[in-house]
C-alpha positions as CSV (number, residue, x, y, z in Angstrom):
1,X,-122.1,-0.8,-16.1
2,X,-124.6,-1.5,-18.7
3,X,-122.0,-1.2,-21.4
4,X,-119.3,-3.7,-20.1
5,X,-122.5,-6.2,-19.4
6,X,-122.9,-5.7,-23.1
7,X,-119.5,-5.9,-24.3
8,X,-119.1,-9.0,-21.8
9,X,-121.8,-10.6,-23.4
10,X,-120.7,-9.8,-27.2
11,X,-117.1,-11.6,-26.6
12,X,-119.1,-14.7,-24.9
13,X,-120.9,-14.6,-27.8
14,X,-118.4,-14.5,-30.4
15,X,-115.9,-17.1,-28.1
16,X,-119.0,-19.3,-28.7
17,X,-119.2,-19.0,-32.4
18,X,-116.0,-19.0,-32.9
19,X,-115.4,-22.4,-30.5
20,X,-118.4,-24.4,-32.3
21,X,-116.2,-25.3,-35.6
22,X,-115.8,-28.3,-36.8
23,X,-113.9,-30.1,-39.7
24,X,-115.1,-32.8,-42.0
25,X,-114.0,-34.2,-45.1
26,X,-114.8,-37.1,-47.8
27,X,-112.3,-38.4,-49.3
28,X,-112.3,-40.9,-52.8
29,X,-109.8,-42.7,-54.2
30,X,-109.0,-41.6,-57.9
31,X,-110.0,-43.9,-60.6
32,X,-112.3,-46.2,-57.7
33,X,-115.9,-46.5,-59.3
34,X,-118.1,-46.9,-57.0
35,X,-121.3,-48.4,-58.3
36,X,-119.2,-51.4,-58.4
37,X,-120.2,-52.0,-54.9
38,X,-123.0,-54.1,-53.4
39,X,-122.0,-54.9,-50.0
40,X,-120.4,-53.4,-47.0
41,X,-119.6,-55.1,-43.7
42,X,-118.4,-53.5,-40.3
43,X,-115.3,-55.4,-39.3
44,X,-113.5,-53.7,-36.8
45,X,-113.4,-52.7,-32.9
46,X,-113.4,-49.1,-32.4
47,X,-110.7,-46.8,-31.0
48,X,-112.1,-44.4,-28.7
49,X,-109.9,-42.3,-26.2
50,X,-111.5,-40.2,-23.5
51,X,-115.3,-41.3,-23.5
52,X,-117.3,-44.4,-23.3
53,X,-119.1,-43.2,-26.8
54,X,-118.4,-46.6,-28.7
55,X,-121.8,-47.9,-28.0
56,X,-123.2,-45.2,-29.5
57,X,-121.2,-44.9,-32.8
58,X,-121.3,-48.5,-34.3
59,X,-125.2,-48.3,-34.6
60,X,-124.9,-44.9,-35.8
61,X,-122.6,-45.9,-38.8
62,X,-124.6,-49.0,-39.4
63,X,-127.9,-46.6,-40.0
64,X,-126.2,-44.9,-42.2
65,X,-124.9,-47.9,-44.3
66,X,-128.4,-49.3,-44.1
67,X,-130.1,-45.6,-45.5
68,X,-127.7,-46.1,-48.6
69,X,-127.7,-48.8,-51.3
70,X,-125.2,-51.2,-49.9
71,X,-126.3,-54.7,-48.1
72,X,-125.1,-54.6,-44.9
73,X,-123.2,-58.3,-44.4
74,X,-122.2,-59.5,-40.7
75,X,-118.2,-60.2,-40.4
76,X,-119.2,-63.8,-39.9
77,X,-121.1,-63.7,-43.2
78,X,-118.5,-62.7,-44.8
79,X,-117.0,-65.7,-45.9
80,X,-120.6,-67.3,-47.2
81,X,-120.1,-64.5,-50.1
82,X,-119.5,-65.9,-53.5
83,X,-116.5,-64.8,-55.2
84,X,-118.2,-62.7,-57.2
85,X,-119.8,-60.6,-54.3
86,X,-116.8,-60.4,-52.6
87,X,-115.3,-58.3,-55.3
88,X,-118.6,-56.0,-54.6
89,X,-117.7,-56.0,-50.9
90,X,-116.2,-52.9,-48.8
91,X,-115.2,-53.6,-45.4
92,X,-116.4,-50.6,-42.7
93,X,-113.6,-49.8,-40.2
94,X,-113.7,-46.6,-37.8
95,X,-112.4,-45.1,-35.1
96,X,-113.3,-41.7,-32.6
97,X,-111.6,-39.6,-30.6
98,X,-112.9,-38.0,-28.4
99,X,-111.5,-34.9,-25.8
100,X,-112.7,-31.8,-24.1
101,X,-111.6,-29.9,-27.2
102,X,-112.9,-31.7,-30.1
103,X,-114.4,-35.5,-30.8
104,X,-113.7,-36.4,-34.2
105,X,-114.8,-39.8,-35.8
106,X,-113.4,-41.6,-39.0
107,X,-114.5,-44.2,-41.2
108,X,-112.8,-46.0,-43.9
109,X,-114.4,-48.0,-46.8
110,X,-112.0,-50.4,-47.5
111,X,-112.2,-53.0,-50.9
112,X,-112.2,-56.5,-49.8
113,X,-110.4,-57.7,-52.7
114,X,-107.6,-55.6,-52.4
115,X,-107.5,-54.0,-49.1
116,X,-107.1,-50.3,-51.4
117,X,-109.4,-47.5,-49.1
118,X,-111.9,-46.5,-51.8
119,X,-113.5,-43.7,-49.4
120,X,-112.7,-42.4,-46.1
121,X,-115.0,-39.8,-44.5
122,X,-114.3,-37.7,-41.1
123,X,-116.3,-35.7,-39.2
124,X,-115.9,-33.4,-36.1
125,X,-117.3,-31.5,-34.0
126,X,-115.9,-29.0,-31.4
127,X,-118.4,-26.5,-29.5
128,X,-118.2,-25.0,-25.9
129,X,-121.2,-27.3,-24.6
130,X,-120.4,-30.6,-23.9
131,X,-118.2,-33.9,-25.2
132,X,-121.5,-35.9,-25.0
133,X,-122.8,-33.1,-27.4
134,X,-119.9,-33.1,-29.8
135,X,-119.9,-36.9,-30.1
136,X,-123.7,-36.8,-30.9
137,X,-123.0,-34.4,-33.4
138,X,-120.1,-35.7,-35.2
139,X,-121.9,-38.8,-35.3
140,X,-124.7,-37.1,-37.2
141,X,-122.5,-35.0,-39.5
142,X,-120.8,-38.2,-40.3
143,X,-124.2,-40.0,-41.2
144,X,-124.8,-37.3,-43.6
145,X,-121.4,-38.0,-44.8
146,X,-121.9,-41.5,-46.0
147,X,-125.2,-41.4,-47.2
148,X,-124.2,-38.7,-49.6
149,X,-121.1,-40.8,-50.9
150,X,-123.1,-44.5,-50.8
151,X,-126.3,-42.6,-52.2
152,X,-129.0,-44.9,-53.3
């Protein structure tokens, strides 16, 4: 009895590690410098499907612009930029999924000038805990994400 316990509680174990993966990704644009940037302003709603986790991500991607060396400028701000900061301007867009398999969020750095993505990042997050859990930590993983890209 004692051995099946055990072997019972290896394979929960290992459905547990194995269920926790998650896949992230940074992409840049070939030939984009980035130092040419200064600004970055949020512009869009967000997409979610399955939760009510949109509250939570805006502020959490807005932390992370404000940790990095961009100036964060409101979408009604936008237009009181010179011409010359515009061309330093990305806009922020985003969206999340969210099921009881996986939440995964995206955000796309966008130039203003152009509309050309510079840098996308994604992050996601699948364990065997919760969806609250997985949003909270793709959120986080995503943070990370942008800071390391928008570096100071």
């Amino acid at each position: 009895m004692k051995t099946k316990l055990t072997k019972y509680f290896l394979v929960l174990l290992s459905f547990l590690a194995f269920s926790s993966c998650s896949t992230d990704k940074t992409m840049i644009a070939k030939g984009v410098n980035l130092n040419k940037y200064k600004y970055a302003s949020i512009v869009n709603g967000q997409t979610i499907h399955g939760t009510e986790t949109d509250i939570e991500i805006e502020p959490g991607i807005y932390e992370a612009i404000e940790s990095t060396r961009l100036k964060m400028v409101g979408e009604r701000r936008v237009n009181d930029l010179s011409h010359d900061e515009k061309e330093k301007l990305v806009l922020v867009k985003y969206a999340a999924t969210s099921s009881e398999q996986k939440s995964s969020l995206s955000v796309s750095f966008e130039d203003y000038m152009t509309g050309k993505t510079v840098v996308s990042c994604r992050a996601s997050n699948r364990s065997a805990f919760s969806r609250q859990k997985d949003v909270d930590q793709a959120i986080w993983k995503l943070r990370d994400r942008i800071i390391k890209v928008w570096k100071q």
